[in-house]
Structures are given as structure tokens and as C-alpha cells.
C-alpha positions as CSV (number, residue, x, y, z in Angstrom):
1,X,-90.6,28.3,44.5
2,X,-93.7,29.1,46.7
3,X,-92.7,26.1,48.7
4,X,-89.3,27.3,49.3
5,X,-90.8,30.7,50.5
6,X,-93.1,29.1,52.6
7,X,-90.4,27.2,54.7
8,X,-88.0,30.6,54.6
9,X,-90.8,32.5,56.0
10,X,-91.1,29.4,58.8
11,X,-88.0,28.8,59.4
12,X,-87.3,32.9,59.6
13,X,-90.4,33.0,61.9
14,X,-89.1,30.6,64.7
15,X,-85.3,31.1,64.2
16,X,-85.8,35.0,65.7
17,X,-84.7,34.0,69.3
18,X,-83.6,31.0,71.5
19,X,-87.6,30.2,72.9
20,X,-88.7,30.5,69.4
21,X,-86.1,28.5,68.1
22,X,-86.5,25.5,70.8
23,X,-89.9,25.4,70.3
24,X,-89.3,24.6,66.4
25,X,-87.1,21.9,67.4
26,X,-89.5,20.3,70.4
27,X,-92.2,20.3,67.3
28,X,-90.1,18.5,64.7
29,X,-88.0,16.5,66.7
30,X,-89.5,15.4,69.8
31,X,-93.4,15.7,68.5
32,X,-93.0,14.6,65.1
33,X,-89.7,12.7,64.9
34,X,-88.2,14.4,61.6
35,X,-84.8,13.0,62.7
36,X,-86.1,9.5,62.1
37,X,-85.2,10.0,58.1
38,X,-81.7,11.5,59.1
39,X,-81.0,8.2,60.6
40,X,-82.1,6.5,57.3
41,X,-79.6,9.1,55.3
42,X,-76.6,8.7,57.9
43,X,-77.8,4.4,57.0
44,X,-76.8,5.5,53.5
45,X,-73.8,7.7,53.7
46,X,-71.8,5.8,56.4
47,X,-70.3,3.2,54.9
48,X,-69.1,5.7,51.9
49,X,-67.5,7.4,55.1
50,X,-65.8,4.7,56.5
51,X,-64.6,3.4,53.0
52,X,-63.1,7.0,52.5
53,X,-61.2,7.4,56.1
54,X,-59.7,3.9,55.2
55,X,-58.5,4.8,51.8
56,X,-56.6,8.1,53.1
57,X,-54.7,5.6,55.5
58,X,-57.0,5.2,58.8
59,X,-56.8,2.2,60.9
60,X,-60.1,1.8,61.6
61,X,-60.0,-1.1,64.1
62,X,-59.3,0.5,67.8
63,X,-59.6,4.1,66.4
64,X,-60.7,6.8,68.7
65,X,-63.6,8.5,66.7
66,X,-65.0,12.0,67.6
67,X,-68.1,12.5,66.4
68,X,-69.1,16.5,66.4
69,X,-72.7,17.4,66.6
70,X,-73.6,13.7,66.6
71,X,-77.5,15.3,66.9
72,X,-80.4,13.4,68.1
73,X,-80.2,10.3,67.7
74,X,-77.5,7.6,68.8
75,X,-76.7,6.3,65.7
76,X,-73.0,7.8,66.0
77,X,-71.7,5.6,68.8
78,X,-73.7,2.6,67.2
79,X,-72.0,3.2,63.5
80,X,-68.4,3.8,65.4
81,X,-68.7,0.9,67.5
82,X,-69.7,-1.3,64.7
83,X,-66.6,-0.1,62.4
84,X,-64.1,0.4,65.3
85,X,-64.9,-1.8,68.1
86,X,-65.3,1.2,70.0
87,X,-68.6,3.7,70.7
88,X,-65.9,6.5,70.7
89,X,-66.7,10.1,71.5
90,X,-69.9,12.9,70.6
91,X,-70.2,16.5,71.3
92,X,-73.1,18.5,70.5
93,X,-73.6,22.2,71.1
94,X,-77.1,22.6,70.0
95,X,-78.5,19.0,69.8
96,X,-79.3,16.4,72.6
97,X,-80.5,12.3,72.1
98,X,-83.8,11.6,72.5
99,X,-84.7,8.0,73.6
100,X,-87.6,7.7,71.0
101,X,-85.3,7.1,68.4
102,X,-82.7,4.4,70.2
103,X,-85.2,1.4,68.1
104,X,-84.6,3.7,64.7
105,X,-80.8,4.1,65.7
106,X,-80.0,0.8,66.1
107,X,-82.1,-0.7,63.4
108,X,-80.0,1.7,60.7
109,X,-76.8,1.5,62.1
110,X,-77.0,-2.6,61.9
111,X,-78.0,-2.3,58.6
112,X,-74.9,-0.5,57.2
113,X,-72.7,-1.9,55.0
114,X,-69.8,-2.0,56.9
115,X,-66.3,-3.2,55.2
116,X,-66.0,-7.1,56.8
117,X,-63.9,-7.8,59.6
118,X,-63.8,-11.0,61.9
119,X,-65.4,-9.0,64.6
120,X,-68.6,-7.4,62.3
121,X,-70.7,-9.9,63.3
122,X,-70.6,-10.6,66.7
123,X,-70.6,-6.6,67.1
124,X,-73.8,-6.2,65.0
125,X,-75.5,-8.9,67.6
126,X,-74.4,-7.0,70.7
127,X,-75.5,-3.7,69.1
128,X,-78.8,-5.6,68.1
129,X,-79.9,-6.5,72.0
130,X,-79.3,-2.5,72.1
131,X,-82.9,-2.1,70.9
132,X,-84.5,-3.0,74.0
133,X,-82.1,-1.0,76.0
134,X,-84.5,1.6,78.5
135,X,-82.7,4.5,77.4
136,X,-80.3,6.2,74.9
137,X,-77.7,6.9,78.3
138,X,-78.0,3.0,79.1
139,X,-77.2,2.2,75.6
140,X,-74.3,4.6,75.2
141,X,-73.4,3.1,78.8
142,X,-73.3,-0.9,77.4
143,X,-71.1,0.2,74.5
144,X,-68.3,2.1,76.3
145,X,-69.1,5.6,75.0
146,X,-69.2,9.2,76.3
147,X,-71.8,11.7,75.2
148,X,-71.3,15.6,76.2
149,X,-74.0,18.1,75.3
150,X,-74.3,21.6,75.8
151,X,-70.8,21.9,74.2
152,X,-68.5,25.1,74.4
153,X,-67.0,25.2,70.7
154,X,-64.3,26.9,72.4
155,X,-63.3,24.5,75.0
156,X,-64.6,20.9,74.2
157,X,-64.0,18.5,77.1
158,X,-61.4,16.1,75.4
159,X,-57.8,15.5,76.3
160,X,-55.4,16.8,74.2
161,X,-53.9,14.4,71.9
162,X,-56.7,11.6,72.2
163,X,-58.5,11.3,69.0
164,X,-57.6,9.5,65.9
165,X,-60.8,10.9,63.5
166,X,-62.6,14.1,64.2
167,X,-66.5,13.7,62.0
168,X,-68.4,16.6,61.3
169,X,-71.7,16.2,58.8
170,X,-73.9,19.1,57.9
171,X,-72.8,20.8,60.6
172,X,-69.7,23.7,60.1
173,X,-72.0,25.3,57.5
174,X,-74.3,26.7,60.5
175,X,-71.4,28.2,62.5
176,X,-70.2,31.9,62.0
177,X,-66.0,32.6,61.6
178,X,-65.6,33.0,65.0
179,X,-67.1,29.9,65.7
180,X,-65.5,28.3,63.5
181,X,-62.1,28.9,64.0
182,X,-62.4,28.6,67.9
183,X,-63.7,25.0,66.8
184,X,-60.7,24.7,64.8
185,X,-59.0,25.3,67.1
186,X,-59.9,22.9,70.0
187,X,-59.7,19.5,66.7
188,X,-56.2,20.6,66.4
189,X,-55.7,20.3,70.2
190,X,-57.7,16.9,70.6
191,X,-56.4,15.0,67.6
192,X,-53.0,13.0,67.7
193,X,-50.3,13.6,65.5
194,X,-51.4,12.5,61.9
195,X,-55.2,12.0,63.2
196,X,-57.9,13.1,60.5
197,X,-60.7,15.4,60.1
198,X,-63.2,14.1,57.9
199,X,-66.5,17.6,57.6
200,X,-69.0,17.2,55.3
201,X,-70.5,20.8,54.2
202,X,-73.8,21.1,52.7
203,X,-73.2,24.1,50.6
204,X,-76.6,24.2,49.3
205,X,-79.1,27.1,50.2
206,X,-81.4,25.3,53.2
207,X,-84.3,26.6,51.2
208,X,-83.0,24.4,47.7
209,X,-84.0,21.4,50.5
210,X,-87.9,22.5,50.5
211,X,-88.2,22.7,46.7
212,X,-85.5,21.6,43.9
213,X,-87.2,24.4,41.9
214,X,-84.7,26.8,43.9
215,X,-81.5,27.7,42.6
216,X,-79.3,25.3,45.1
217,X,-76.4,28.3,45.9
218,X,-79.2,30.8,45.9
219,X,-77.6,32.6,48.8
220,X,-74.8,33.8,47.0
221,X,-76.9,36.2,44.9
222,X,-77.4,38.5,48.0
223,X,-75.2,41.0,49.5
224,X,-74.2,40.7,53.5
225,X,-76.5,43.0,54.6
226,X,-79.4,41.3,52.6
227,X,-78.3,38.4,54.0
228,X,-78.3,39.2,57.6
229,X,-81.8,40.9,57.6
230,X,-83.6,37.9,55.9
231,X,-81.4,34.7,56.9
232,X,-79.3,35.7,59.7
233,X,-81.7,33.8,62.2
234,X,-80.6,30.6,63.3
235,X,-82.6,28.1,61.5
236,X,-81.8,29.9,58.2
237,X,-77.7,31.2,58.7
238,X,-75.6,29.8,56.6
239,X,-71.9,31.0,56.7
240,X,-71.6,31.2,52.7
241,X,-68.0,29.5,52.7
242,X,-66.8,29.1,49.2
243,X,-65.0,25.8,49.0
244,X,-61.5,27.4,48.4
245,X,-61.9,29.8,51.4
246,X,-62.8,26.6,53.5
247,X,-59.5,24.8,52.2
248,X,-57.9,27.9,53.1
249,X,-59.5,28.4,56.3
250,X,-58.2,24.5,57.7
251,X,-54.4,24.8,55.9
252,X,-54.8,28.1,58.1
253,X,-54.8,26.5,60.9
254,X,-52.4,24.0,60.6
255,X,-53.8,21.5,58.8
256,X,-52.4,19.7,56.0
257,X,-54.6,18.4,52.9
258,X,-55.6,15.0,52.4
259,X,-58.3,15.0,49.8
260,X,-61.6,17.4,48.7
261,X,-64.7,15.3,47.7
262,X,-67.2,17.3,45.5
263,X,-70.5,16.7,45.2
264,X,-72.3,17.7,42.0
265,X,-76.0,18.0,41.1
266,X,-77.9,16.4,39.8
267,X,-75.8,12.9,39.9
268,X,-74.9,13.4,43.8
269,X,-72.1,11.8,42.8
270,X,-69.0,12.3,45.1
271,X,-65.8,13.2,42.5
272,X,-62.9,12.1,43.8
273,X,-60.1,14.4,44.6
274,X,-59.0,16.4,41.5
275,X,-62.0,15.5,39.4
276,X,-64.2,18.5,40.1
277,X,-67.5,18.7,39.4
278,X,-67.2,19.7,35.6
279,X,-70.3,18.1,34.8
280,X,-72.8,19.3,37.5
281,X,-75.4,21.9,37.6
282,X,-74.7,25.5,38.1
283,X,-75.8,26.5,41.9
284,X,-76.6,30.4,40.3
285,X,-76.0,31.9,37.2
286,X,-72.4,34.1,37.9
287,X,-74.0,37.2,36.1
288,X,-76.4,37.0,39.7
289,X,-73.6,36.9,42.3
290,X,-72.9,39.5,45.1
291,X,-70.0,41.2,45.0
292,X,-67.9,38.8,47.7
293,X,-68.6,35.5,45.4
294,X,-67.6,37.0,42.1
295,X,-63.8,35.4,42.2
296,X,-65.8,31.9,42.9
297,X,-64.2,29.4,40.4
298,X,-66.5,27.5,38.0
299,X,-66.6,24.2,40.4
300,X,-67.4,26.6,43.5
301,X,-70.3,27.0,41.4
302,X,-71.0,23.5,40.4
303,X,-70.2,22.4,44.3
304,X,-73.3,21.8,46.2
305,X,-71.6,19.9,49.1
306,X,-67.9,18.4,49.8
307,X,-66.1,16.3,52.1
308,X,-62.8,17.8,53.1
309,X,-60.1,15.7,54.5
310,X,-57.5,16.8,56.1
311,X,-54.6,16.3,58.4
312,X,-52.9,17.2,61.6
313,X,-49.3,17.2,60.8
314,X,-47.4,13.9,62.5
């Protein structure tokens, strides 16, 4: 628990304002390269991604993929182009690619294992030579893909109708409602009729992350206003989301239902749709819940991330 208070009171410290906040991330990602073991984890998770978009029905050959807050590293457009024959599309809003990891990116990415196709090889070699490339730009240059940074959430620069797959991963968790549903808002205009949105949420309090020792839905133990004064910074906000009111939030706006994937604890196991989590860990015991989280369901509870699929109507 110390461990977990340590890194609050850290992350609480720098996420105060914008300078403070920058800083932070010039230390850990620029100085110390932290984001060199988020390429190793998006090494693991990928191919359980593209194995997923194929079994709801996407044609992954030729898609148009959007990746959203592809961060700070160019893995994205290496993992896309690998899967789709295309670099496709990334936005971020906060994050920006740093060259120091284009060696890391490419290394990872080739590494995947990617569902066969006749092209998997060839593509792998071309994405190999990418290693030596002098800069991430060049490298996004070779493989035919577009990088935008410094994204409005309200009006991303993409043409309406032009995207088969929207990707979000650890990502929507960080962003407020208003935020949210103005993002919402511009994936319904950008994807094609019957085009997916595949978001990953990491449920989990960012504190659970530091030390195991802490209860993993901490954060819904404390009221709003508790919750503002001692997480609301930027480093530490979390939105709170139970996973009902996120299926809500998409059908909301227009989206219909594919699938919900629930991760459990302490498996990680991914149930698929329907299962539930019924064997996983309790995130906090429901006699500690603030008043807002009391109608949580039992597998809200037991949910410490999920990947929600859905659907823009065809």
C-alpha cells in the first residue's frame, strides 16, 4: 500500500498543471523511455485484437484502421500495416512519437503473431528495413500512413465516412463526459456504415498498477468531491465509468452492440461475450462503495478492464 501512496502523491504532485504535467512526461518518456514496455504489452495484446475484429466480421485485408491515441511510439501504423496491408490512420491529443523508440516499434510489431496471409511475409521484411529508417516521420512516410497530433476530440481531421475500424486502448478511461461524447461523436462521423469500434478500458484504479496490494476499483469507494480534490489532476483522473453506463453511453449515441469482453483478475483472462467475470476478484468490497456505484452489478465489480465492440449501423 505505501507503494501505491507513493506514486499517488507523484503522480498528484506533477499532474497539478500543464508545465508540471509535461515535465513528468519529458522524464519518463523522453529521459527514461517507460514507453519501451508499452510496446512489449501492445507485442502481446495485438494479435488477440486482430483475432477479435476478425471474428465480429472485419475484413482485415485493405481495411482503413484508425488508431486513437496511438501514443509514443509507432508501433500502430507498423501492427496495421502488417495485418492490413495498410499503415492506416493515428490521432493523438496528448501524446506525440518519439524517434528513440522506431528500433523498439518495429522489432515488436514484427514479432506479432499475426493470423497468416500470403502477403505476412513479404510485409514483415519491408517493415523490417524500417529499423534503420532516420526518423519515425520517414518511417510513417515509406508505409503510406498519416499521423495527426495535437488532436481536437471535437473535430478530428478525417473525412466523413472513411474508416472501417476505429482502436482505442487505455485511453477513454482518462477523458471526462464531455470529452467523451464529443469524441463519440466525431467515430460516428468518420466510420462507414457497418465500420467497428473496438476501446479497450482499463477500469482499474491507476494506483492498483504501482502495487497489487491495492484494491484494483479502489476509486469507487470515494464520493465525487473526494475524488476531485485528491485525483482530479491529470495524471491520476479517471472518469469512473461503470461498464453498463459505458454500453449505455455508445448505444446512446447510435451505436449498435457487437460484443463486451471482460477481463477478470487474477486470470486476465478475456470472457467472451455473455460469460462475465463470475470467477474474478472483487475490485472493493460493495459495503465500501460511494453512493453513485451502489446499483453496480456483481461483474461491474469483478470487471477490471473490457473491450467493447460495437457498431455503426449499415
Amino acid at each position: 500500500m505505501i507503494r501505491a501512496l507513493a506514486k499517488g502523491a507523484l503522480l498528484g504532485t506533477f499532474g497539478i498543471s500543464r508545465p508540471t504535467t509535461r515535465l513528468y512526461r519529458t522524464i519518463t518518456r523522453e529521459w527514461m523511455g517507460s514507453q519501451a514496455t508499452h510496446v512489449d504489452k501492445l507485442r502481446r495484446v495485438w494479435p488477440e485484437y486482430t483475432k477479435v475484429w476478425a471474428d465480429v466480421g472485419l475484413d482485415l485485408e485493405g481495411a482503413d484502421v484508425w488508431v486513437h491515441e496511438g501514443g509514443w511510439t509507432p508501433f500502430p501504423f507498423l501492427a496495421n500495416y502488417l495485418a492490413t496491408g495498410k499503415a492506416g490512420t493515428v490521432t493523438n491529443h496528448e501524446g506525440r512519437m518519439l524517434d528513440r523508440y522506431l528500433a523498439r516499434a518495429v522489432n515488436g510489431a514484427i514479432s506479432c503473431e499475426l493470423p497468416d496471409s500470403a502477403q505476412l511475409d513479404d510485409r514483415r521484411k519491408s517493415a523490417e528495413a524500417l529499423r534503420w529508417a532516420p526518423s519515425v516521420a520517414d518511417a510513417v512516410d515509406q508505409l503510406g500512413g498519416m499521423l495527426h497530433e495535437d488532436v481536437a476530440l471535437w473535430a478530428v481531421p478525417l473525412s466523413d465516412a472513411s474508416i472501417d475500424l476505429c482502436h482505442t486502448g487505455g485511453t477513454l478511461e482518462h477523458y471526462s463526459l464531455d470529452k467523451l461524447n464529443a469524441f463519440l461523436g466525431e467515430v460516428m462521423r468518420v466510420l462507414r456504415p457497418g465500420g467497428v469500434m473496438s476501446h479497450v478500458f482499463d477500469h482499474r484504479d491507476h494506483l492498483h498498477h504501482a502495487d497489487a496490494q491495492w484494491p484494483f476499483l479502489y476509486h469507487y469507494g470515494m464520493s465525487d468531491l473526494i475524488y476531485r480534490v485528491l485525483c482530479g489532476g491529470s495524471l491520476l483522473y479517471h472518469n469512473r465509468l461503470l461498464p453498463g453506463e459505458i454500453e449505455e453511453l455508445f448505444s446512446a449515441h447510435g451505436f449498435e452492440r457487437i460484443a463486451v469482453r471482460r477481463m477478470a483478475l487474477p486470470s486476465r483472462r478475456y470472457a467472451e461475450d455473455g460469460e462475465g467475470p463470475d470467477d474474478g476478484e472483487f475490485g472493493i468490497e460493495r459495503k465500501k462503495l460511494a453512493g453513485r456505484f451502489e446499483s453496480a452489478s456483481d461483474a461491474d465489480l469483478r470487471t477490471a478492464a473490457a473491450h467493447y465492440l460495437f457498431r455503426k449501423p449499415a
